[in-house]
C-alpha positions as CSV (number, residue, x, y, z in Angstrom):
1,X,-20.5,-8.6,5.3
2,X,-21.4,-11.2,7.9
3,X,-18.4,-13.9,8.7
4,X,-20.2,-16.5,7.0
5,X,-19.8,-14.5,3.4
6,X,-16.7,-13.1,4.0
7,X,-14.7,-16.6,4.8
8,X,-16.3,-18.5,2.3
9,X,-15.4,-15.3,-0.1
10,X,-11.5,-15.0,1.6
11,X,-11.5,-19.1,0.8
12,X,-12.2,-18.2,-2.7
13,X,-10.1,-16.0,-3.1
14,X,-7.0,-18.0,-1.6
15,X,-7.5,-21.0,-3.9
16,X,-6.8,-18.7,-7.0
17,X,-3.1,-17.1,-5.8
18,X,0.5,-19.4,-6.5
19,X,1.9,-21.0,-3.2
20,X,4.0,-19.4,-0.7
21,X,5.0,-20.5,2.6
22,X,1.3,-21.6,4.2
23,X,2.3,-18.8,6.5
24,X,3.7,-16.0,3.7
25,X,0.7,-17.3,1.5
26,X,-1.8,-16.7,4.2
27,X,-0.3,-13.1,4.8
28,X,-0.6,-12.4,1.6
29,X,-4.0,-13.2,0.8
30,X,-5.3,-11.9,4.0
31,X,-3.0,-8.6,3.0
32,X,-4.9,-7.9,-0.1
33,X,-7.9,-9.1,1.6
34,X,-8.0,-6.0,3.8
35,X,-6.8,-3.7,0.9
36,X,-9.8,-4.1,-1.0
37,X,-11.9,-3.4,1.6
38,X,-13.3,-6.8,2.4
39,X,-12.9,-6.5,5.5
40,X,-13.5,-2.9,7.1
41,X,-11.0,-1.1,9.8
42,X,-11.6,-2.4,13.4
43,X,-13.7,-5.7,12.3
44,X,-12.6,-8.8,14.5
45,X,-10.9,-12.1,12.6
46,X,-10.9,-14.7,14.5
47,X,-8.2,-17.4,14.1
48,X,-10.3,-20.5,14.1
49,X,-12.3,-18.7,10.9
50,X,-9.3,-17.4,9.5
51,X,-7.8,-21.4,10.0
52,X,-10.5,-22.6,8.7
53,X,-10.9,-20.3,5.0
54,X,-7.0,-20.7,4.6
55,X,-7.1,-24.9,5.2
56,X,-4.1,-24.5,7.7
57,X,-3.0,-25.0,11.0
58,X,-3.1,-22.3,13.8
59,X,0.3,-21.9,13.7
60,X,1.5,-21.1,10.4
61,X,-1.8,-18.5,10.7
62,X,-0.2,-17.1,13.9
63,X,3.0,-16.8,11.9
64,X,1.2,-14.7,9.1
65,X,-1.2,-12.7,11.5
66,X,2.3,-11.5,13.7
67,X,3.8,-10.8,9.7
68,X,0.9,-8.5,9.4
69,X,0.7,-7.1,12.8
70,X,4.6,-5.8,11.9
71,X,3.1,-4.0,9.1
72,X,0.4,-2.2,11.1
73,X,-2.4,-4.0,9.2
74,X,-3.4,-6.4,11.9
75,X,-3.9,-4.9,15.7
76,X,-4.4,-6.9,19.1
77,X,-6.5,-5.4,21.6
78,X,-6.5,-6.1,25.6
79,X,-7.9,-9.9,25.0
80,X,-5.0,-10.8,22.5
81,X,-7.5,-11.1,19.8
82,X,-6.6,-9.6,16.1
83,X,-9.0,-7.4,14.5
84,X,-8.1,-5.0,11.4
85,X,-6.2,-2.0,12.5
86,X,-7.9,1.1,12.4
87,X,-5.0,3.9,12.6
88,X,-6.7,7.3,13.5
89,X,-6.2,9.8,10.8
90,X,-3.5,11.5,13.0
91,X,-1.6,8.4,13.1
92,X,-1.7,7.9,9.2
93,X,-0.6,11.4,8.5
94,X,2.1,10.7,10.9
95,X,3.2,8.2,8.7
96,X,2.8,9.4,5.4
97,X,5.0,12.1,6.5
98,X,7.5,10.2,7.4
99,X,7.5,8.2,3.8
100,X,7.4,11.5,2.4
101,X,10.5,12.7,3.8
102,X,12.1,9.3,2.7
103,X,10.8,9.2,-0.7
104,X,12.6,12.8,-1.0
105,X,15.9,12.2,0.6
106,X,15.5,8.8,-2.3
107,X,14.6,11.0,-5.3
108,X,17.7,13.2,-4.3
109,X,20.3,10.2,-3.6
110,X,18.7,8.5,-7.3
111,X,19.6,11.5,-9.1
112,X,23.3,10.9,-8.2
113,X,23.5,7.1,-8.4
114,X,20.9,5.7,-10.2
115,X,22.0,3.8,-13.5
116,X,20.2,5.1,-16.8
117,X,18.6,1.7,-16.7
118,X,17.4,2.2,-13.4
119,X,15.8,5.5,-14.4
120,X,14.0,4.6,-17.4
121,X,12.2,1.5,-15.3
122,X,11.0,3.7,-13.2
123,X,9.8,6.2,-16.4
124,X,8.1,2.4,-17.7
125,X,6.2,1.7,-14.4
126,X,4.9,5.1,-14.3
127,X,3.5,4.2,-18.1
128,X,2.0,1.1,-17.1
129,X,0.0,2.7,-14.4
130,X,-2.6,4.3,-17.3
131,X,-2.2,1.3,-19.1
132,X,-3.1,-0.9,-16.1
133,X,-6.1,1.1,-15.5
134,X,-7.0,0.5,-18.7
135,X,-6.7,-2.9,-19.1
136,X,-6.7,-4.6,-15.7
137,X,-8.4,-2.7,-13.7
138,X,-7.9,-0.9,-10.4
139,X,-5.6,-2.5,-8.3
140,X,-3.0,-3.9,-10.9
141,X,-2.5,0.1,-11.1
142,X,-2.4,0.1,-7.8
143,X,0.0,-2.2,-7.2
144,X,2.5,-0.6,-10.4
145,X,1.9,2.8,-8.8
146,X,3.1,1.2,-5.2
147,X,6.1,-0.3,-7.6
148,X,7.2,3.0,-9.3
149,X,7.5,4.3,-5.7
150,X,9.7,1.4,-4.5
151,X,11.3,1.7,-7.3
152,X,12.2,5.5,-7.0
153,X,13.6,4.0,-3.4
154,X,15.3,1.2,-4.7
155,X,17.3,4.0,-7.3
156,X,18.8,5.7,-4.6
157,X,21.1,2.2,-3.5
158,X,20.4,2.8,0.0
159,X,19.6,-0.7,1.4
160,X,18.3,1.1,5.1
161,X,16.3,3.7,3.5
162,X,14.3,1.2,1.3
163,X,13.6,-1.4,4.8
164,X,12.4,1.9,6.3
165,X,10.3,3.2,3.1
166,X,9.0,-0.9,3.1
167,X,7.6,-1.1,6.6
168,X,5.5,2.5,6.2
169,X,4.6,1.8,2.7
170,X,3.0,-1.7,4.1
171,X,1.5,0.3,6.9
172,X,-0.1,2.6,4.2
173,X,-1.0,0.3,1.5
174,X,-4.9,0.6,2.7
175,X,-5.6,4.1,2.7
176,X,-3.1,4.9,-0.5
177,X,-5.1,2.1,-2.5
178,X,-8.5,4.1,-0.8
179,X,-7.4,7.2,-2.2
180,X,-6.1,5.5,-5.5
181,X,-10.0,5.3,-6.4
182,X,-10.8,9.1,-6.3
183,X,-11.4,10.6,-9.5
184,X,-11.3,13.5,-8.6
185,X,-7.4,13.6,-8.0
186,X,-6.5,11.4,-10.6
187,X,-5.1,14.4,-13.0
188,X,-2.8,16.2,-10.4
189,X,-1.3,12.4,-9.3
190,X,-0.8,11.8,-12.7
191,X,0.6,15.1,-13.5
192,X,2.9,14.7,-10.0
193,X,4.6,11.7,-11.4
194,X,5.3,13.2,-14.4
195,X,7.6,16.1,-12.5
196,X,9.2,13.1,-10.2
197,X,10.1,11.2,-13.6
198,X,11.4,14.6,-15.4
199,X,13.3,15.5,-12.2
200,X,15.1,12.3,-12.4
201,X,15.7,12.1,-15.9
202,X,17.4,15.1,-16.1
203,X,19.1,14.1,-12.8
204,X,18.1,17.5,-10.9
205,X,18.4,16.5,-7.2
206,X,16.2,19.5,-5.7
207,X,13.2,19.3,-7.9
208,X,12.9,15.3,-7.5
209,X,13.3,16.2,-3.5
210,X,10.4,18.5,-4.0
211,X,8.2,17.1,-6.4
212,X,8.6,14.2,-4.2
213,X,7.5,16.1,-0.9
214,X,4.8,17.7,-3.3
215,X,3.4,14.5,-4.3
216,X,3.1,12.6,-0.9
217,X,1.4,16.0,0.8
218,X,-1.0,15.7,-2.3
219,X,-1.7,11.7,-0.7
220,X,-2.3,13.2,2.8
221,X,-4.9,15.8,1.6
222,X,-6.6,12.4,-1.0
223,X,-6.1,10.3,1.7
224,X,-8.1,12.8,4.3
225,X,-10.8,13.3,2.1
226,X,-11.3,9.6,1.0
227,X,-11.5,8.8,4.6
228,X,-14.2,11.1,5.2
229,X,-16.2,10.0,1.8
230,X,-16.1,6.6,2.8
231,X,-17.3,7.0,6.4
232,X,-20.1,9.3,4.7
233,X,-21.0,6.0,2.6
234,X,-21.3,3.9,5.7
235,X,-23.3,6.5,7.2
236,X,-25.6,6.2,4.8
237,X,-26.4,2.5,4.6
């Protein structure tokens, strides 16, 4: 995608979202911008075009560039000038094993002092996630399947752990929603959350620890081989 498509296309996509902040609005849209691929791992954006597709000032865009920079999503290299961060695989596995170990220690904490109430929204996200698929289309399921996690986090009532669990989960939002398209997993994820929502239904602490773990080592094996599918597909072009 040259930078004259993918402003014009970034532009596009801006006008159609609800106000924010200019600078929260900007993140956002250039968030989901690089979640969908528009705009590959490593590829420079340069402020003034960035400026320029938003209709703002370089200031609140600095403010929403530095928003995403916190999350790992945006990098700066020895000029000072942001490209899209391209985490090496060891980095990301670094990562997703740290969420895993959070998610865990959260399933284990929700069994014990998560409300019924709590419990049975996270049994409805995990629903709408087929039903999403269905009907919407890829990354509303996504984005329910990144909410039945934060939810599962949110259960536990431990206000640290959920910050913590937030700032990985943004860092991982990229490859997750990448490996959210394979197929080829889509039975054992399914079948993963299923265990997660029985563990906590029946409020047994040590299997929702473990199907937990389970489930986010099932992400780093997706997440490896959707890496290496898509840089087989731009080897290819």
């Amino acid at each position: 995608m040259n930078d004259t498509n993918w402003t014009s296309e970034l532009r596009d996509f801006a006008e159609l979202k609800p106000r924010k902040s200019l600078a929260a609005d900007a993140a956002d849209n250039l968030r989901e911008f690089i979640l969908l691929g528009k705009l590959a791992p490593g590829m420079p954006v340069r402020e003034r075009d960035l400026a320029e597709a938003f209709g703002i000032s370089r200031t609140p865009l600095k403010e929403a560039l530095r928003i995403l920079e916190a999350e790992g999503l945006i990098a700066y290299g020895p000029t000072r000038r942001p490209v899209v961060a391209d985490p090496s695989l060891e980095e990301i596995n670094d990562w997703l094993r740290v969420q895993g170990a959070l998610e865990a220690l959260a399933g284990e904490l929700a069994c014990d002092v998560a409300s019924d109430k709590a419990i049975a929204e996270i049994e409805r996200l995990n629903k709408a996630i087929k039903g999403a698929r269905d009907s919407e289309g890829q990354l509303e399921a996504f984005r329910c399947d990144m909410a039945f996690h934060d939810a599962i986090v949110a259960a536990s009532g431990n206000r640290s752990l959920f910050e913590t669990h937030a700032t990985y989960n943004a860092r991982l939002w990229r490859v997750r929603f990448l490996s959210s398209q394979r197929l080829v997993s889509r039975d054992i994820t399914r079948r993963e959350h299923e265990e997660i929502v029985d563990a906590l239904k029946t409020r047994d602490a040590g299997a929702a620890r473990q199907s937990l773990s389970q489930h986010l080592h099932t992400a780093e094996i997706n997440i490896a081989a959707a890496l290496a599918e898509a840089d087989t597909r731009t080897e290819d072009i």
